[in-house]
N, C-alpha and C positions, 0 to 999 in steps of 0.2 A: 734766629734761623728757624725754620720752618718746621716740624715733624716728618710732614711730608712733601717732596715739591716733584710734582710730575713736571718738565718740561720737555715741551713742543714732542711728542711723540705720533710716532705711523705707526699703525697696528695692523695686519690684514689675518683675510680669511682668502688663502689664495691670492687670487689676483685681485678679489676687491679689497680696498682699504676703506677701514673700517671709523680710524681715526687720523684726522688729518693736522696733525701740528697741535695736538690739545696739551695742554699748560693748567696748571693749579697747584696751587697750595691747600694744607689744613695744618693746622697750626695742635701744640699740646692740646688735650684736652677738650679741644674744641669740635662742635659739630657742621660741616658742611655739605646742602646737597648737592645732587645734580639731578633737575629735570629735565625735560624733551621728549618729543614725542616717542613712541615706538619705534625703532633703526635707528635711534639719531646716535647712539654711540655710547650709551650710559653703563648697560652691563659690560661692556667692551673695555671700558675705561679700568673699572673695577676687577677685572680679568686681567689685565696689563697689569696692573697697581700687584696683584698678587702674586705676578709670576705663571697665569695659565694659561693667556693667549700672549708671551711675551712682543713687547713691542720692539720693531725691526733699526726704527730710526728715534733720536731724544734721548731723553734719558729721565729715569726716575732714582730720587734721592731718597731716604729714608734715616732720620735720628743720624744724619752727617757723611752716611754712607750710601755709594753708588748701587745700587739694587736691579739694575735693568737687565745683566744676565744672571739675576742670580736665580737658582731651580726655586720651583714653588715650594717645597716641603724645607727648604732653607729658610727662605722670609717667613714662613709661619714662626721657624726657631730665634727671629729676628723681632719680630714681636707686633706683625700682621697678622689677623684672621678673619674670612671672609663667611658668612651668613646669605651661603647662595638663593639666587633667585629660584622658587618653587622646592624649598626648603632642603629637597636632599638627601634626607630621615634614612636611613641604614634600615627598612620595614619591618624585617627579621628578628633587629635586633631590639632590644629592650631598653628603655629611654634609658638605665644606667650605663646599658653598653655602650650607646651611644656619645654620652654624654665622658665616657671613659677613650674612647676613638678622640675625642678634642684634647686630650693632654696626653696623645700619642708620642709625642717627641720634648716630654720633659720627666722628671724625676724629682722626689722627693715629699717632706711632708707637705708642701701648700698647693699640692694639688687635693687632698683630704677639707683644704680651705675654703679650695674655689669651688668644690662641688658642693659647699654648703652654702656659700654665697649664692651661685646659680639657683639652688633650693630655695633661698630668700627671696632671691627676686620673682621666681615661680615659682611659687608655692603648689601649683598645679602638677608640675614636673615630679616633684616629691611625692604628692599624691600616687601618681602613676609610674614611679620609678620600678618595680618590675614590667610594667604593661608594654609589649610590641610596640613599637612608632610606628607602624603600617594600622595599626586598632585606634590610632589617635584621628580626632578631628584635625582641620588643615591649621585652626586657630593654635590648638597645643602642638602639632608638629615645628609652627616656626617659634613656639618659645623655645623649642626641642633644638632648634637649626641655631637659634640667636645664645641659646646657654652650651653648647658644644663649639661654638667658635668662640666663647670667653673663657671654657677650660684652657685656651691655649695661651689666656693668660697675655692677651694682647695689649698692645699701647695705643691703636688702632685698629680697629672693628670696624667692616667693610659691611652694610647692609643692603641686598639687591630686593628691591622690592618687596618690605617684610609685609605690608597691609593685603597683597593681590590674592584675591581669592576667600579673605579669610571674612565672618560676621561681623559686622561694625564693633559690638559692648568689645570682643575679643582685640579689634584693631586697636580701641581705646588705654584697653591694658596693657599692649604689645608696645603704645607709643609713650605711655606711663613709664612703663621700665626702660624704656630707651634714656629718656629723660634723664633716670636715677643712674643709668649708668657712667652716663655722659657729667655727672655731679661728681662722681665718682674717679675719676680723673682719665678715661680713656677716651680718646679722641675719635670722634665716628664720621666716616664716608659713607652719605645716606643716597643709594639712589629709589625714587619712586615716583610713583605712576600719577600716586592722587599730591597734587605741586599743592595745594594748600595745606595737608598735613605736615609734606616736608617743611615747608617754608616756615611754618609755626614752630617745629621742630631744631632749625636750625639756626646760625647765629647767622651766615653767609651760604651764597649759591652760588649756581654758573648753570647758564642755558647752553644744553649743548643741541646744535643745527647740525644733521648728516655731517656728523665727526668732527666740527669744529665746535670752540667757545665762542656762540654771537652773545652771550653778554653775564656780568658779573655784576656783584654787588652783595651790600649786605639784605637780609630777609626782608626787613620793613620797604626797602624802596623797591627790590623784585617785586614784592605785592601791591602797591604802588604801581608799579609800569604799566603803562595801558595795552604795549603790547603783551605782553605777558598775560595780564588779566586778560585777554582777547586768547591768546593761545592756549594759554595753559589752567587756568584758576575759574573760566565758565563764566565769567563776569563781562 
């Protein structure tokens, strides 16, 4: 059985629908992206999966259980956390504050755990752990965005677009610790912009077209496809 299994869901915004019958899996542990152009439905998907644009029609499964009404600050305590597109960063507050906001809805010693683990994987974060997140560059705010959604201690980490905006050496790091974390046992929903870091990044994809899935596979044959190298990869 699957970890996660979205099927066939409508999502709208009003009257437009946003997603039209989209379907997928990810499985433990494992990493799967979605690319597609801009509108075609990817942070949308990721939105539904979490619970903040809930989808209207389908239904999404999670660890055996029905998840499609359930509120977003529920599926976070269900063991979902999403790593919003354009990070997020609380500005005011201070990368610890921050970083203490991700393990808002749990209790006990192994949150003292996770925020040393997050220190491990960014060691930068540490660095600046009293320093404002509005005083940070956009590279350290999404390590900032990607270690406050693993305080919450996920089994699945939602990532929207973590490379956009940031300096490549930074991107290089940000997709390093992806890497380590996905080794790690937590199974990652990668959506992004640039389809050949996802694709090197993950084990399987799905191209999503204006709200549907036109096509799936695992990484190697997407990269492979010539439509795809045509669309998406610059080749």
């Amino acid at each position: 059985m699957p970890l996660l299994e979205v099927s066939g869901i409508h999502t709208f915004y009003g009257a437009i629908e946003a997603l039209k019958g989209v379907s997928l899996t990810v499985d433990e542990g494992e990493v799967v992206t979605l690319i597609g152009s801009n509108g075609a439905g990817k942070s949308t998907t990721l939105r539904s999966v979490c619970g903040l644009t809930p989808a209207s029609a389908g239904t999404i499964t999670f660890a055996g259980e029905n998840i499609t009404r359930v509120t977003a600050h529920e599926i976070v305590t269900r063991g979902i956390a999403l790593s919003p597109e354009g990070r997020r960063c609380f500005a005011r507050m201070t990368v610890r504050e921050n970083l203490d906001l991700g393990a808002f809805r749990r209790r006990g010693a192994s949150i003292a755990e996770d925020m040393e683990r997050v220190f491990a994987l960014f060691p930068r974060l540490k660095e600046r752990e009293k320093q404002k997140a509005g005083t940070m560059s956009g590279g350290e705010q999404q390590m900032l965005a990607i270690g406050r959604a693993l305080m919450a201690s996920p089994r699945l980490l939602l990532l929207d677009e973590p490379s956009l905006g940031i300096a490549p050496v930074l991107v290089d790091q940000i997709y390093s610790t992806i890497t380590e974390i996905a080794r790690s046992g937590t199974a990652i929903l990668l959506v992004e912009q640039n389809a050949n870091r996802a694709l090197a990044a993950a084990t399987r994809g799905y191209v999503l077209e204006s709200g549907t899935i036109a096509l799936t596979g695992d990484s190697v044959s997407l990269q492979r496809d010539p439509e795809v190298q045509k669309a998406y990869l610059g080749t």
